[in-house]
C-alpha positions in Angstrom: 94.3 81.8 113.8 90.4 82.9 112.7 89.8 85.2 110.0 90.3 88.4 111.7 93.8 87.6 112.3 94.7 86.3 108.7 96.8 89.2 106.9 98.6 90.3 109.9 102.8 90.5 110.1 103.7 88.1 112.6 105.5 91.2 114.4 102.3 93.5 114.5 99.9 90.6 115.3 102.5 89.6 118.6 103.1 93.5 119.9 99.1 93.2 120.5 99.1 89.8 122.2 102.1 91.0 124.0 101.3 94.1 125.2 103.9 95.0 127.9 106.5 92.8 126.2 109.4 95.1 124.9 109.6 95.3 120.7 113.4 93.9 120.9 111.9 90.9 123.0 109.4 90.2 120.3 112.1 90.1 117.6 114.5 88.3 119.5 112.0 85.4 119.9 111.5 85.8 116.1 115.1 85.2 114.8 115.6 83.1 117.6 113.2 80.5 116.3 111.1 80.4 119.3 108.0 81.6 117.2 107.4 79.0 115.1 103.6 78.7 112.5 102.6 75.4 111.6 105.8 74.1 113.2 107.9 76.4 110.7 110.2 78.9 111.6 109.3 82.5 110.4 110.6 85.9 109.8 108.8 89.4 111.5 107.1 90.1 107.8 105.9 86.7 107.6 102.1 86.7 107.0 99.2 84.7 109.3 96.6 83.1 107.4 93.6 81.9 108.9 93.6 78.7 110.5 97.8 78.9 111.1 99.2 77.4 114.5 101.3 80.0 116.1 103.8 78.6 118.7 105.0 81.0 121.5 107.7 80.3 124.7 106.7 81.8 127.5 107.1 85.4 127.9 107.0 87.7 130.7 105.1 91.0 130.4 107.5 93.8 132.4 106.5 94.9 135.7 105.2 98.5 134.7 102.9 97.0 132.1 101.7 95.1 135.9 101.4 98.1 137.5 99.7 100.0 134.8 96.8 97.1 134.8 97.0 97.0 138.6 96.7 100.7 138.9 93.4 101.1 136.6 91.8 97.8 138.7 92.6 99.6 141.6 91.1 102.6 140.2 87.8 101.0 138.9 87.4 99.2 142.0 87.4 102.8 144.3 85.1 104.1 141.7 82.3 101.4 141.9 83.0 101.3 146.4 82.5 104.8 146.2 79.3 105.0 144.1 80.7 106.2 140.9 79.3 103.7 138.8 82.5 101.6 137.8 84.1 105.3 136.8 88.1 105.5 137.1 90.2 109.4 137.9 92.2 109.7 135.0 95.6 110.8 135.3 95.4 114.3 134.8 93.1 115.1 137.9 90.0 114.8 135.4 87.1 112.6 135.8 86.8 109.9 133.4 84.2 106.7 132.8 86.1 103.7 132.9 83.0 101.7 132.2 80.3 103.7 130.9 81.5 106.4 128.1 78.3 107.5 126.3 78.2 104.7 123.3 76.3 106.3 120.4 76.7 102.9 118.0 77.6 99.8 118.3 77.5 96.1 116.9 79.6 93.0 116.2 82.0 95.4 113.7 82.7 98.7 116.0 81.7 101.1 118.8 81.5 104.7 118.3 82.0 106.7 121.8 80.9 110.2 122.4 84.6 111.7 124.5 84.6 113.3 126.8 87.3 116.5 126.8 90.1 116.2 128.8 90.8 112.4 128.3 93.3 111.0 126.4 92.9 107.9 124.0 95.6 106.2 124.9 98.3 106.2 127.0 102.0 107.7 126.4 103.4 111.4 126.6 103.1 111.4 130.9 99.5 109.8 130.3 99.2 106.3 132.4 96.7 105.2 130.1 93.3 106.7 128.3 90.1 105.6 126.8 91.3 102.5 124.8 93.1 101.0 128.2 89.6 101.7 130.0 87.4 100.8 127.6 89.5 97.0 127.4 89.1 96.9 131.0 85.7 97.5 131.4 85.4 94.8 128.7 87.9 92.2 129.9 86.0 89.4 127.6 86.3 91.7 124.4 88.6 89.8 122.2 89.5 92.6 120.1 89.3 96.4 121.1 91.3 99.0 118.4 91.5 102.6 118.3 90.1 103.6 114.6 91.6 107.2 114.8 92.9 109.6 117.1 91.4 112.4 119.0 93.6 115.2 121.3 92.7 114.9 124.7 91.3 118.5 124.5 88.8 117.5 121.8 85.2 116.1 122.3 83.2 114.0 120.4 83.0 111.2 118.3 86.0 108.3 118.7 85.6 104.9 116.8 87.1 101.8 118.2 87.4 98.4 116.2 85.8 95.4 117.7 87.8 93.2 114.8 90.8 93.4 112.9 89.0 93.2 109.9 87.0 96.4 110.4 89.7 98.0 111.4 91.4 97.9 108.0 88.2 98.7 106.5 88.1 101.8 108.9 91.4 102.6 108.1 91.2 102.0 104.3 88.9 104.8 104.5 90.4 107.4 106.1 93.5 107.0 103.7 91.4 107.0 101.0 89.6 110.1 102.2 86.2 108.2 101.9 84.9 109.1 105.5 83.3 112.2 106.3 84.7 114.2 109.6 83.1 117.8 110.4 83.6 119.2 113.7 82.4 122.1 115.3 84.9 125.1 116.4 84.5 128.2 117.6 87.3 130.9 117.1 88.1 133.9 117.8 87.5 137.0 115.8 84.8 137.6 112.8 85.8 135.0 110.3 84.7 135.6 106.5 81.9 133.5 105.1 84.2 133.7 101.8 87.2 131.8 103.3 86.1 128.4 102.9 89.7 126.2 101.7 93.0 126.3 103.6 95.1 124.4 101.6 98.8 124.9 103.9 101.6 122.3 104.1 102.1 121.3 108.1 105.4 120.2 109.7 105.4 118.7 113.1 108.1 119.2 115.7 109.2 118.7 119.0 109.7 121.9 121.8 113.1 121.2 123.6 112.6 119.5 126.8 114.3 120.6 130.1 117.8 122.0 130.6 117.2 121.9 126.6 117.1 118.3 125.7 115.4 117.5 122.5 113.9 114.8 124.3 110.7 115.2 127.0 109.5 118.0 125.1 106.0 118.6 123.5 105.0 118.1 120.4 104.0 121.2 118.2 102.8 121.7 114.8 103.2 124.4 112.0 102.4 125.9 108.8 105.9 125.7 106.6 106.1 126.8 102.7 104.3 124.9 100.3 108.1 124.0 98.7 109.1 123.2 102.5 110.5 119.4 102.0 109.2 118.7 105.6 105.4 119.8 104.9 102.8 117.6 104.6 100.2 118.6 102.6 97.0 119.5 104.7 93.9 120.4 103.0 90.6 121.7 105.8 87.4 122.7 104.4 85.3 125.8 106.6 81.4 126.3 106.5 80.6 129.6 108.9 77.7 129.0 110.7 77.2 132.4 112.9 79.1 135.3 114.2 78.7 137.3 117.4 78.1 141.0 117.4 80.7 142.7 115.9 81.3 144.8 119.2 80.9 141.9 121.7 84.2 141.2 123.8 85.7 139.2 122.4 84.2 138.4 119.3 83.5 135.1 117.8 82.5 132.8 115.3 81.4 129.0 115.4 82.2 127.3 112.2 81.9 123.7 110.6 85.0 122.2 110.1 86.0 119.1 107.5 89.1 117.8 107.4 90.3 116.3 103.9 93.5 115.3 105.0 94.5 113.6 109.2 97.3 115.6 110.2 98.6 116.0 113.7 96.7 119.2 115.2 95.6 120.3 111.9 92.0 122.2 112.4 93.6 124.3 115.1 96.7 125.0 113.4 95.0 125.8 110.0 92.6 127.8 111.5 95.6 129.6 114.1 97.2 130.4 111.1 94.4 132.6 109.8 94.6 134.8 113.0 91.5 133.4 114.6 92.6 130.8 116.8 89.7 128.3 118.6 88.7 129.5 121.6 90.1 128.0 125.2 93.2 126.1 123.1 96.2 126.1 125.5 98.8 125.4 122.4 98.0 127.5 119.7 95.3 129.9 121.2 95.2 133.4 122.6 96.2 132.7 126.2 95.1 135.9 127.5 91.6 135.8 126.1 91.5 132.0 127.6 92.4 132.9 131.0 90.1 135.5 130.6 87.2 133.5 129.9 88.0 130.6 132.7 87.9 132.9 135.3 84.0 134.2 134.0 81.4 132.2 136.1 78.4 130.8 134.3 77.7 130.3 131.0 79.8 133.0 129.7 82.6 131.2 130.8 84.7 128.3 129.4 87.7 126.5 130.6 88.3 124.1 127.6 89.0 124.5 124.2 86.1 125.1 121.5 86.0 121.8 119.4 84.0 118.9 118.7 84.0 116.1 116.9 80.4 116.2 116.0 79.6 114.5 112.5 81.6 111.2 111.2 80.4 109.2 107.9 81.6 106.0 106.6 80.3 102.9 104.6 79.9 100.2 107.7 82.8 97.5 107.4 80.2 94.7 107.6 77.5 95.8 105.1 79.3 98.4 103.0 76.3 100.5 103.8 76.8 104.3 104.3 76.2 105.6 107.5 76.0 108.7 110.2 76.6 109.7 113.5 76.1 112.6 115.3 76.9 113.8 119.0 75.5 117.0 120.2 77.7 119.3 121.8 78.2 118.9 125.4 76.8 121.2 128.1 79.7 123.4 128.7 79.7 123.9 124.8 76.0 124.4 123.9 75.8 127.0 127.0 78.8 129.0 125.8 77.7 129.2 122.1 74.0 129.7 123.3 75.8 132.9 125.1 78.0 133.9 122.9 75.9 134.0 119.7 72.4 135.6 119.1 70.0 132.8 118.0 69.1 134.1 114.8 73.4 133.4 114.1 72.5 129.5 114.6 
C-alpha cells in the first residue's frame, strides 16, 4: 500500500477497488479470512498503513457493473466515430463530455471542472452513471479519481474531484470544518430585500411515496421543519443581492450571491423557496407555472433550466496549504437571461 492509501478501513479502501462487487461480498471475504495484510487475518475496521501487503481471492465484478462500463465505451466510441470529440449522451437525453469537461484547475492533488447543467455526478436514482464514471473513463490510467462534493444535476458550475486519497480528506476536512468558501449565483423570483441577508432554518429530508404508494422508488425532497423539530438539521445560507429587475417587469426578479455555511441536501433552493421567492426554472421547489412560462419564450428571454451556479469555491490547496480561488463565469444560457432580465446599471 503507498501513502495515499495508509489510514483507510480495509472495508472502504476494498468497495473502491471493487467497484461492482456487492458490500455483503466484500464482508463475507473479510470474516471469511480470505483478506488477509501482511499474511494476517483482519477485521472490516482494520486500518492500512503504508507499505501493508493486502491479499485478495479472486472476485468477480457482477454483470451490470459489465454492462455499465460496456455501455459508456460504447458510448465514447459513437461519440469520437461521429465527430463529437470523445463526447458520450448521457442518460437523460442530454449531451454530456465524456472526455473534455471544461477543466478550470488542475495538478498532481485535484481537478476542478466547470459542469455542465443537466449532468449528474454520479450514477444512482435511474442515472446509469454521471461525471465521476466519465471523467475515470476518459482517464483509464488515473489511479485515483474522487468526487470532493456534490452538485444536483440541475446545477452548474464548479465540481472538485480528488486525484489522491490524501487530498481528498484534506478536501473533506474542510468542508466539515466550514473552512472552504462556496458562493453561487441564483436568481429568484420576486423583489428580494437587500436587508434579508441570514436564513438560519433547520432542514429535514424525506422521501415522496413511490408508485402504487410504496415508500420506496420515490424522490427525494427536502424541507424547512421547526427549529425544535428532532429531525432538522441545522442549515445556516448567507445572501448578498446583487440587482433587481423593474419592479413592473413580468415576472420580476432578482440575482443574488449565495454562501452556504452549512452542505445540506438542496439547501440554497429550499432556504430561499421558503422565503417565497423560489429560483427561477427549478422543477422541485419552483413556480412551475412561471417555469413553463419562460421555456416556451424563444431567445434570450427564455430559460429552460434552473437559475444556479456554482461560481466561486475557496480552499487552502491540500499540497501547499496555500489559499486559493476559482471562478467559472456563468454559462451562455445564464449570462443571456440575466443580461435580459436585469438593467445593466442592476449588475
Amino acid at each position: 500500500m503507498d501513502e495515499d492509501s495508509a489510514g483507510q478501513r480495509l472495508d472502504n479502501f476494498l468497495m473502491r477497488q471493487l467497484k461492482g462487487v456487492p458490500k455483503t461480498h466484500v464482508y463475507r471475504i473479510i470474516r471469511s479470512g480470505e483478506v488477509r495484510i501482511n499474511k494476517g487475518r483482519v477485521s472490516a475496521d482494520t486500518r492500512i498503513a503504508a507499505g501493508d501487503l493486502v491479499r485478495l481471492p479472486p472476485v468477480r465484478v457482477s454483470e451490470r457493473a459489465d454492462e455499465k462500463a460496456q455501455a459508456m465505451a460504447a458510448l465514447a466510441e459513437k461519440a469520437a466515430s461521429s465527430g463529437q470529440g470523445g463526447s458520450a449522451a448521457s442518460s437523460t437525453g442530454g449531451f454530456a463530455p465524456a472526455k473534455d469537461f471544461p477543466i478550470l484547475f488542475e495538478d498532481d492533488f485535484f481537478l476542478a471542472i466547470n459542469k455542465p447543467a443537466g449532468v449528474a455526478v454520479h450514477g444512482g436514482s435511474g442515472v446509469s452513471f454521471g461525471v465521476i464514471e466519465q471523467l475515470r473513463m476518459a482517464r483509464p490510467r488515473a489511479p485515483y479519481l474522487e468526487l470532493a462534493h456534490r452538485l444536483d444535476r440541475e446545477t452548474s458550475g464548479i465540481l472538485i474531484v480528488a486525484k489522491r486519497r490524501s487530498a481528498l480528506k484534506k478536501l473533506q476536512d474542510q468542508f466539515r470544518e466550514r473552512e472552504t468558501g462556496k458562493i453561487y449565483l441564483a436568481m429568484v423570483l420576486g423583489l428580494w430585500p437587500e436587508s434579508l441577508k441570514v436564513l438560519s432554518k433547520p432542514l429535514h429530508k424525506y422521501v415522496l411515496p413511490g408508485k402504487d404508494g410504496q415508500a420506496e422508488g420515490g424522490e427525494r425532497r427536502v424541507k424547512v421543519v421547526a427549529r425544535d423539530d428532532p429531525d432538522g438539521m441545522p442549515s445556516l445560507t448567507m445572501v448578498k443581492l446583487r440587482g433587481t429587475s423593474a419592479p413592473d417587469a413580468v415576472p420580476p426578479v432578482s440575482l443574488l450571491e449565495v454562501t452556504l455555511k452549512t452542505g445540506r441536501t438542496h439547501q440554497i433552493r429550499v432556504h430561499l423557496a421558503s422565503e417565497g421567492m423560489p429560483i427561477v426554472g427549478d422543477d422541485k421547489y419552483g413556480n412551475f407555472d412561471v417555469n413553463k412560462e419562460l421555456a416556451r419564450v424563444a431567445g434570450a428571454g427564455g430559460l429552460k433550466r434552473m437559475f444556479l451556479h456554482a461560481w466561486r469555491f475557496q480552499c487552502n490547496h491540500p499540497g501547499t496549504g496555500k489559499r486559493m480561488e476559482l471562478q467559472a463565469e456563468l454559462p451562455a444560457e445564464l449570462a443571456a437571461f440575466l443580461q435580459h432580465a436585469l438593467p445593466p446599471t442592476a449588475e
